[in-house]
Biopython code that builds the backbone (N, CA, C, O; Angstrom):
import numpy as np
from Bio.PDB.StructureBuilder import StructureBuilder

atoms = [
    (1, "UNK", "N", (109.533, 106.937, 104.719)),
    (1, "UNK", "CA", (109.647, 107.262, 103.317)),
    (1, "UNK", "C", (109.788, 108.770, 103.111)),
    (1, "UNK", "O", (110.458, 109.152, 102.151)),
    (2, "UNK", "N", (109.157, 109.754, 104.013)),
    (2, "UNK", "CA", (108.704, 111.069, 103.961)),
    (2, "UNK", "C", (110.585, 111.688, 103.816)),
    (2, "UNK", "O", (111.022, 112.528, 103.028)),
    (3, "UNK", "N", (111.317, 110.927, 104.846)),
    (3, "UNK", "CA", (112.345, 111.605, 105.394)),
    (3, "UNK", "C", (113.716, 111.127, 104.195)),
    (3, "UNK", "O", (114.677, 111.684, 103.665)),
    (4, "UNK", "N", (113.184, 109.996, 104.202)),
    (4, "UNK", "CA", (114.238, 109.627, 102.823)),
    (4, "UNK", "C", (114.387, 110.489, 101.745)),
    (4, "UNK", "O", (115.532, 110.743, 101.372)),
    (5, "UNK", "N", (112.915, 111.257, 100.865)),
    (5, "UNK", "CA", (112.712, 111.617, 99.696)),
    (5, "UNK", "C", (113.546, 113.442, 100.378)),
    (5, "UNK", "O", (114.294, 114.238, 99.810)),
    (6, "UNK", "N", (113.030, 113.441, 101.535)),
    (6, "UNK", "CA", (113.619, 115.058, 102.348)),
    (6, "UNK", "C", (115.148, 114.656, 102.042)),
    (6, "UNK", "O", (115.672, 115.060, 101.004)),
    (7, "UNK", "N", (115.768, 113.958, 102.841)),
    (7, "UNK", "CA", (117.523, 113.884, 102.472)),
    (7, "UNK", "C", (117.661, 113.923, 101.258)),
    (7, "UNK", "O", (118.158, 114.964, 100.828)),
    (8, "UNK", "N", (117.311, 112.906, 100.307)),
    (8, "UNK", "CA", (118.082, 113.425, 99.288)),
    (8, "UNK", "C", (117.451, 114.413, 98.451)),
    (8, "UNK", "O", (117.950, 114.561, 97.336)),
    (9, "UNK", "N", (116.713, 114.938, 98.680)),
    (9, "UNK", "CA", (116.111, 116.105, 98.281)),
    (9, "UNK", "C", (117.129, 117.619, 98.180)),
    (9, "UNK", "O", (117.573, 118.374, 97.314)),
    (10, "UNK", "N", (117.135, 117.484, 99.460)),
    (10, "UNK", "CA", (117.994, 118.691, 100.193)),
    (10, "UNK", "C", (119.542, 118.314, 99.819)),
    (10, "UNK", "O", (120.325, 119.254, 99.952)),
    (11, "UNK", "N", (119.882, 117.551, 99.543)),
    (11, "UNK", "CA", (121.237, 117.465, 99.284)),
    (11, "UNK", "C", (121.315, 117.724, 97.629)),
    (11, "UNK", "O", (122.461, 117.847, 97.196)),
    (12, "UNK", "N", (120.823, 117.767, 97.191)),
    (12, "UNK", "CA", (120.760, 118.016, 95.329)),
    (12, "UNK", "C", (120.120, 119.279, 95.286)),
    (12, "UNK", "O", (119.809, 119.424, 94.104)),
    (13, "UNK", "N", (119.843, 120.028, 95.770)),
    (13, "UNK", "CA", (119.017, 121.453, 95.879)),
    (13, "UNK", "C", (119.962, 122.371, 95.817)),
    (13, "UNK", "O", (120.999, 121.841, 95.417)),
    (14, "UNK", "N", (120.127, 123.784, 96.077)),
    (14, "UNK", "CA", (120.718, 125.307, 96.809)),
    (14, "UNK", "C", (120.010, 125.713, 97.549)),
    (14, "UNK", "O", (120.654, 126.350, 98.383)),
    (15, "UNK", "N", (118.846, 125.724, 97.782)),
    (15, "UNK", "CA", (118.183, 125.863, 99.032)),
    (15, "UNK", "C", (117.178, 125.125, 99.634)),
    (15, "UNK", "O", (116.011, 124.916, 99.303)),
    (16, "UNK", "N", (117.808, 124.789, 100.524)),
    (16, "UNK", "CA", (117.738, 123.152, 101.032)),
    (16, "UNK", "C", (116.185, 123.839, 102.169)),
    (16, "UNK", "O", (115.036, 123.419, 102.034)),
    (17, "UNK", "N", (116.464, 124.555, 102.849)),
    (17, "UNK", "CA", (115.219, 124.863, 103.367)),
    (17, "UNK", "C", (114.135, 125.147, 102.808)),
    (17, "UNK", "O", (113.261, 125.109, 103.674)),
    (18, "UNK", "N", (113.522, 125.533, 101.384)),
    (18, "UNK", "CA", (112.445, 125.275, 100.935)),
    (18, "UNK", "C", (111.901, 123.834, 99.980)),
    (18, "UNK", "O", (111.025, 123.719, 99.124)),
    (19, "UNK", "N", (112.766, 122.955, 100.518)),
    (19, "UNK", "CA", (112.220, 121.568, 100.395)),
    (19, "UNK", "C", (110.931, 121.220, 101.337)),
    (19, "UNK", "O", (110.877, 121.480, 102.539)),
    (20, "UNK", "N", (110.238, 120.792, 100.826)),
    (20, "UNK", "CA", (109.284, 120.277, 101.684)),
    (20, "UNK", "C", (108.408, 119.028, 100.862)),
    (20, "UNK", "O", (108.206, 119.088, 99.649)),
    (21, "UNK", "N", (107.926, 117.892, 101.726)),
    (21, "UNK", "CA", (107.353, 116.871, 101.229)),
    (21, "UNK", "C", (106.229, 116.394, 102.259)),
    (21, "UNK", "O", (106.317, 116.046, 103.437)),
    (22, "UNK", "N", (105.604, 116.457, 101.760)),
    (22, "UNK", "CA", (103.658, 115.877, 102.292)),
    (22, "UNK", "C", (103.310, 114.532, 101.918)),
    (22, "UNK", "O", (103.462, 114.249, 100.729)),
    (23, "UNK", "N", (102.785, 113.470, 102.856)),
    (23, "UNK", "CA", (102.580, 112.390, 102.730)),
    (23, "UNK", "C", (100.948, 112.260, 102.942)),
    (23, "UNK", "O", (100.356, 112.810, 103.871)),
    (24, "UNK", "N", (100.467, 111.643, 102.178)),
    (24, "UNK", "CA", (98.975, 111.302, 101.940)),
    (24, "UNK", "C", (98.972, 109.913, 101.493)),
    (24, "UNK", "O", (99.598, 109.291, 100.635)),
    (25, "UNK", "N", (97.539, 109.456, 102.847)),
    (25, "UNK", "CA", (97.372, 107.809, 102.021)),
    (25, "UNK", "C", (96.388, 108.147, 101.039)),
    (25, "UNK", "O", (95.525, 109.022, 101.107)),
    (26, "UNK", "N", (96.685, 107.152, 99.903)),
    (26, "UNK", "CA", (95.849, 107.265, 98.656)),
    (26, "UNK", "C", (95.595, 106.068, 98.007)),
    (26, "UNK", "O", (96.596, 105.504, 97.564)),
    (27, "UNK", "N", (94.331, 105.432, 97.799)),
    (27, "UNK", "CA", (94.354, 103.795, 97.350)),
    (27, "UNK", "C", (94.857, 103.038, 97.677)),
    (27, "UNK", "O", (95.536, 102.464, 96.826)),
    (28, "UNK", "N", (94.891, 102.556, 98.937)),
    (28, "UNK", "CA", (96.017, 101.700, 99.414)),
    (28, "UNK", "C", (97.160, 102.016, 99.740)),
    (28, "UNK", "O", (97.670, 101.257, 100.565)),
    (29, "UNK", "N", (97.947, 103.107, 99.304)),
    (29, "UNK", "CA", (98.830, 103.333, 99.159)),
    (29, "UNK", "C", (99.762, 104.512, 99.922)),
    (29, "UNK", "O", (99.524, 104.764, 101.104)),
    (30, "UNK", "N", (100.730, 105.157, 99.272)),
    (30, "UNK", "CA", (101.239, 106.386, 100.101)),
    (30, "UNK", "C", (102.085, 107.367, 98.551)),
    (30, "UNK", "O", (102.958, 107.082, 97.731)),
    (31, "UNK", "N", (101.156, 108.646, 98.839)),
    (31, "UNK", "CA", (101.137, 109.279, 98.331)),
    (31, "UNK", "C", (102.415, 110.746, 98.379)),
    (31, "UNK", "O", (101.957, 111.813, 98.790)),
    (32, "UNK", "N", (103.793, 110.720, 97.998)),
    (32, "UNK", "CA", (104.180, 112.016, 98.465)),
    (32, "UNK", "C", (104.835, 112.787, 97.805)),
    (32, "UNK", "O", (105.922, 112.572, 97.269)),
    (33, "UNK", "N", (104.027, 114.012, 97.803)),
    (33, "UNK", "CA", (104.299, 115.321, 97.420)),
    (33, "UNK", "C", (105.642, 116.258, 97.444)),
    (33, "UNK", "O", (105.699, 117.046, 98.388)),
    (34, "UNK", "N", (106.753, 116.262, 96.491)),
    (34, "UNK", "CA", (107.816, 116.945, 96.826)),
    (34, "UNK", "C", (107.690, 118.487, 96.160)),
    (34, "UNK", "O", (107.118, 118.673, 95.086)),
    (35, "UNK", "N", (108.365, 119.671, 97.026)),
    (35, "UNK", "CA", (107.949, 120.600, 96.571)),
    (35, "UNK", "C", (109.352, 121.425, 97.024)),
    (35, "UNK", "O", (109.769, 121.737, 98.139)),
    (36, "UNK", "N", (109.949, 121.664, 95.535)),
    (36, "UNK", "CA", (111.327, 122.084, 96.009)),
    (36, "UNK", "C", (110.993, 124.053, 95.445)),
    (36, "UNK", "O", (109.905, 124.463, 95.038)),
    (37, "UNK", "N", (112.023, 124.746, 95.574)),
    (37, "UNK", "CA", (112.071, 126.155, 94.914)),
    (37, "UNK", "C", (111.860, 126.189, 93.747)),
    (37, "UNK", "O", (111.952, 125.160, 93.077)),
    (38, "UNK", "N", (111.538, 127.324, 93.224)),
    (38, "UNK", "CA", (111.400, 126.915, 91.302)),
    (38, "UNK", "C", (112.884, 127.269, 90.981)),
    (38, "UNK", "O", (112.826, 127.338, 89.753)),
    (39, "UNK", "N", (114.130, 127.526, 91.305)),
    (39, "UNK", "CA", (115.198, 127.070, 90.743)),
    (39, "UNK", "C", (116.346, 126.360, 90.972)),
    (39, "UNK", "O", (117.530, 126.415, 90.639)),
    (40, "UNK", "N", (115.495, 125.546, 91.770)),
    (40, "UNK", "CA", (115.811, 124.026, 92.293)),
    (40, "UNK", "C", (115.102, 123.061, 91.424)),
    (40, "UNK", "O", (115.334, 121.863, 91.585)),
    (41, "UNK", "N", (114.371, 123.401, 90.636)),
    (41, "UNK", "CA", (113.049, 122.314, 90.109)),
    (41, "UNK", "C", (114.386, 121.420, 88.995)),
    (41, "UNK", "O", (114.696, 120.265, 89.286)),
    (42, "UNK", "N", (114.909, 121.980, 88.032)),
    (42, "UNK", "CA", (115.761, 120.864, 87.533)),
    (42, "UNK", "C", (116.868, 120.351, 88.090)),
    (42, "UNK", "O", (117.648, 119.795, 87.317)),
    (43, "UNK", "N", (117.134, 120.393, 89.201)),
    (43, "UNK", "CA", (117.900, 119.893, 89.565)),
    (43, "UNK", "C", (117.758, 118.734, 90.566)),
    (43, "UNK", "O", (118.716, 118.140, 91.059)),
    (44, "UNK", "N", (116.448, 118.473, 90.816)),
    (44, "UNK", "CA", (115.846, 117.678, 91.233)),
    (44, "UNK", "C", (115.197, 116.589, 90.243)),
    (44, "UNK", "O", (115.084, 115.382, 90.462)),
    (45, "UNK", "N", (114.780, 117.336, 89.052)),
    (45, "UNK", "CA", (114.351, 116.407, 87.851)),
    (45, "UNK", "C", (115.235, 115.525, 87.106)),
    (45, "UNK", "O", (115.247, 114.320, 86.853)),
    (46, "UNK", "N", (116.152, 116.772, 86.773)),
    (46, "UNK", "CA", (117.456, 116.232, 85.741)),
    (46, "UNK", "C", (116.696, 116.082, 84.936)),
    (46, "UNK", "O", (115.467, 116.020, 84.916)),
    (47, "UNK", "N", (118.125, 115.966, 83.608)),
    (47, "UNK", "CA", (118.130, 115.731, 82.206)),
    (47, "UNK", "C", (117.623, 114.591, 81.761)),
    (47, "UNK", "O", (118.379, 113.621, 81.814)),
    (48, "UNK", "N", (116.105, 114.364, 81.157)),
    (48, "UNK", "CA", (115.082, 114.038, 80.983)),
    (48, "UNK", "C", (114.802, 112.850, 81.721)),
    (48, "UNK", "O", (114.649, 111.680, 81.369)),
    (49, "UNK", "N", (114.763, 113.550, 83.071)),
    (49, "UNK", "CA", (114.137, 113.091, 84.229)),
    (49, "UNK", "C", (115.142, 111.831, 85.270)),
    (49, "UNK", "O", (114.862, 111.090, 86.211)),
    (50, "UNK", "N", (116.210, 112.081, 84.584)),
    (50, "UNK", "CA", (117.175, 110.843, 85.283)),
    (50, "UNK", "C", (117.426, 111.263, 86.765)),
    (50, "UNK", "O", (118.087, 110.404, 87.348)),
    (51, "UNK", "N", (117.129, 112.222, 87.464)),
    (51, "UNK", "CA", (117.340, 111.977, 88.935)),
    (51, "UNK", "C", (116.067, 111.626, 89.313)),
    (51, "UNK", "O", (115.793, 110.584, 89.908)),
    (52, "UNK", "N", (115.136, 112.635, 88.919)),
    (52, "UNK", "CA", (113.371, 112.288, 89.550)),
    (52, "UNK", "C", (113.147, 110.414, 89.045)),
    (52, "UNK", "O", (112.104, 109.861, 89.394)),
    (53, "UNK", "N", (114.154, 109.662, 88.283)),
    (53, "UNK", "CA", (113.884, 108.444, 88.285)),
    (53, "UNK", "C", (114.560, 107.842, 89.344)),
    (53, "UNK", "O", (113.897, 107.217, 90.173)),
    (54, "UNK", "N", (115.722, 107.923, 89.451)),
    (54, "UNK", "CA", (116.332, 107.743, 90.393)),
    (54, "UNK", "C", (116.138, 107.357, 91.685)),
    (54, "UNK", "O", (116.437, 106.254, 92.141)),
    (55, "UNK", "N", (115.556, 108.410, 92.372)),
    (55, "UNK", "CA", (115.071, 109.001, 93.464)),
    (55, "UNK", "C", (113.666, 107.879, 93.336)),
    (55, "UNK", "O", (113.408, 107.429, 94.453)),
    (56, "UNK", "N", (112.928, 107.459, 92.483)),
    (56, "UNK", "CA", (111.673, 106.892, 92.478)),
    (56, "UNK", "C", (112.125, 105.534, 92.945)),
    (56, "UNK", "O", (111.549, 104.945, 93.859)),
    (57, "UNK", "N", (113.362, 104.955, 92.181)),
    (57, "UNK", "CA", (113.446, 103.805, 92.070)),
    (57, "UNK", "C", (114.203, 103.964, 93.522)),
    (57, "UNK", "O", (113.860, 103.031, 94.248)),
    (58, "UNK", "N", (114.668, 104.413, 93.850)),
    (58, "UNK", "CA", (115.437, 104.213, 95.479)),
    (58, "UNK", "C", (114.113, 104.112, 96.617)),
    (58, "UNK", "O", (114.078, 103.391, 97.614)),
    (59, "UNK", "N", (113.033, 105.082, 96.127)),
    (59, "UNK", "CA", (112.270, 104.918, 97.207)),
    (59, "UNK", "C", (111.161, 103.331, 96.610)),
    (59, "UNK", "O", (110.467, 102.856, 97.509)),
    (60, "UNK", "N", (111.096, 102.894, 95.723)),
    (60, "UNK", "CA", (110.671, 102.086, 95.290)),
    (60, "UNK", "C", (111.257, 100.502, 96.175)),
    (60, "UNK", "O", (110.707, 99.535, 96.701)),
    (61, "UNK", "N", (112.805, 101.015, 95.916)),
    (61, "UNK", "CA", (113.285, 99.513, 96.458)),
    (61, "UNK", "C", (113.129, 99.813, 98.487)),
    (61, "UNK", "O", (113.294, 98.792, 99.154)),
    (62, "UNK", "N", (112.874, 100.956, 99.169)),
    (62, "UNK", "CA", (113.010, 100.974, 100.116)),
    (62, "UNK", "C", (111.248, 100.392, 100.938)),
    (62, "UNK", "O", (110.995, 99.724, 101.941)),
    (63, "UNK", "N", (110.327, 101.103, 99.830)),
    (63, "UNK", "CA", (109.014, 100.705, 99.870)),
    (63, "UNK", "C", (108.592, 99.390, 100.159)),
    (63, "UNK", "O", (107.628, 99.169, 100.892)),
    (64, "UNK", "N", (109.350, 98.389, 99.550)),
    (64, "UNK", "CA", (109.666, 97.110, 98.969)),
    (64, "UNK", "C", (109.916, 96.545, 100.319)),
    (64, "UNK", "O", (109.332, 95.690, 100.986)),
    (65, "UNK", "N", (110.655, 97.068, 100.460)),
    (65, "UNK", "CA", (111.359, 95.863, 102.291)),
    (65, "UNK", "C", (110.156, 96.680, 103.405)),
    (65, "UNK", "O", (109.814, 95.943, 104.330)),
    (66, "UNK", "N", (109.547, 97.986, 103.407)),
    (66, "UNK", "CA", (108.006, 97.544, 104.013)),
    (66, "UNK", "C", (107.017, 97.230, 103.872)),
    (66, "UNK", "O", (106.203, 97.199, 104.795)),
    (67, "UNK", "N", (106.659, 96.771, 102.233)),
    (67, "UNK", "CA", (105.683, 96.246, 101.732)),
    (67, "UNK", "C", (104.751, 97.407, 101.483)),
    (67, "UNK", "O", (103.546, 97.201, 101.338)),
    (68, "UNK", "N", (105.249, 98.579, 101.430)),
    (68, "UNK", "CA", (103.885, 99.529, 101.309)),
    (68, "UNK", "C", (104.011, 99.840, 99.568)),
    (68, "UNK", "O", (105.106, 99.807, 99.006)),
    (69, "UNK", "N", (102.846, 100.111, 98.906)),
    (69, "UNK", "CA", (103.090, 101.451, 97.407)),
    (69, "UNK", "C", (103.340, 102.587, 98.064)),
    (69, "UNK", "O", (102.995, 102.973, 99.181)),
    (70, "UNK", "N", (104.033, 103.105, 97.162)),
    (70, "UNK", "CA", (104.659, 104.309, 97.479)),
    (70, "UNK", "C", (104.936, 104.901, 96.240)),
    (70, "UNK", "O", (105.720, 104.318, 95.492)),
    (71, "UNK", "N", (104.344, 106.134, 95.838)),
    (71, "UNK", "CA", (104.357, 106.976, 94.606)),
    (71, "UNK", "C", (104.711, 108.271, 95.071)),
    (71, "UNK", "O", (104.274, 108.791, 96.098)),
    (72, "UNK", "N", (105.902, 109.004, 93.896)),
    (72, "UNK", "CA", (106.207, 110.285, 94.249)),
    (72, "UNK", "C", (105.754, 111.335, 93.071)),
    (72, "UNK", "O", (105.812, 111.151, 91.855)),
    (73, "UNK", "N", (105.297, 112.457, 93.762)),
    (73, "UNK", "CA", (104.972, 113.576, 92.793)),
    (73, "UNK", "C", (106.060, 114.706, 92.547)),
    (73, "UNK", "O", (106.166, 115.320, 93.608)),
    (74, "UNK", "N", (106.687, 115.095, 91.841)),
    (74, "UNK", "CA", (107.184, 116.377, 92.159)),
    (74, "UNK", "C", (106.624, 117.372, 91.549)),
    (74, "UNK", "O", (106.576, 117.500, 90.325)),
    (75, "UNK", "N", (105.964, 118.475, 92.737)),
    (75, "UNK", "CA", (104.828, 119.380, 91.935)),
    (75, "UNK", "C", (105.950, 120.886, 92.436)),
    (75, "UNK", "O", (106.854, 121.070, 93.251)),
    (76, "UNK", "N", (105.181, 121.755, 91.334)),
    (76, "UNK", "CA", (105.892, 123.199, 91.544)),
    (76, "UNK", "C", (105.180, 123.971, 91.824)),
    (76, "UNK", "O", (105.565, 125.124, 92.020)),
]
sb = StructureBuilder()
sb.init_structure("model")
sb.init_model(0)
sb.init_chain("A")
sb.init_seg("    ")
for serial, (resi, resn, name, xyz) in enumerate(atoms, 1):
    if name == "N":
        sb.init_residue(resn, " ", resi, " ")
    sb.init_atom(name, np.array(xyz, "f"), 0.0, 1.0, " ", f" {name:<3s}", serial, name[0])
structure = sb.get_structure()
């Protein structure tokens, strides 16, 4: 999951090397932290929030075929 949210992370960015994402179990679950540049931050979010949904629901349906929760943060 860690490496999925990294690709397309880095491909929607300008600087793809200060992407970084941290995985933590949390309630059952899996917890991960995306942490792009601050002027990368909307472009990762989009216009009221349609990529950061996106991106949820892709890792949502990938979560799905391993049976794990899987929640994403994007913190700045």
């Amino acid at each position: 999951m860690k490496e999925l949210v990294e690709v397309i992370a880095k491909a929607l960015v300008d600087n793809p090397d200060e992407v970084t994402v941290t995985e933590t179990e949390k309630d059952g679950g899996i917890l991960l932290e995306l942490r792009v540049a601050q002027g990368d931050m909307g472009k990762v979010i989009g216009k009221q929030g349609r990529i950061a949904r996106a991106i949820r629901s892709v890792l949502k349906a990938a979560s799905t075929r391993e049976d794990k929760k899987v929640s994403l943060d994007i913190v700045e």
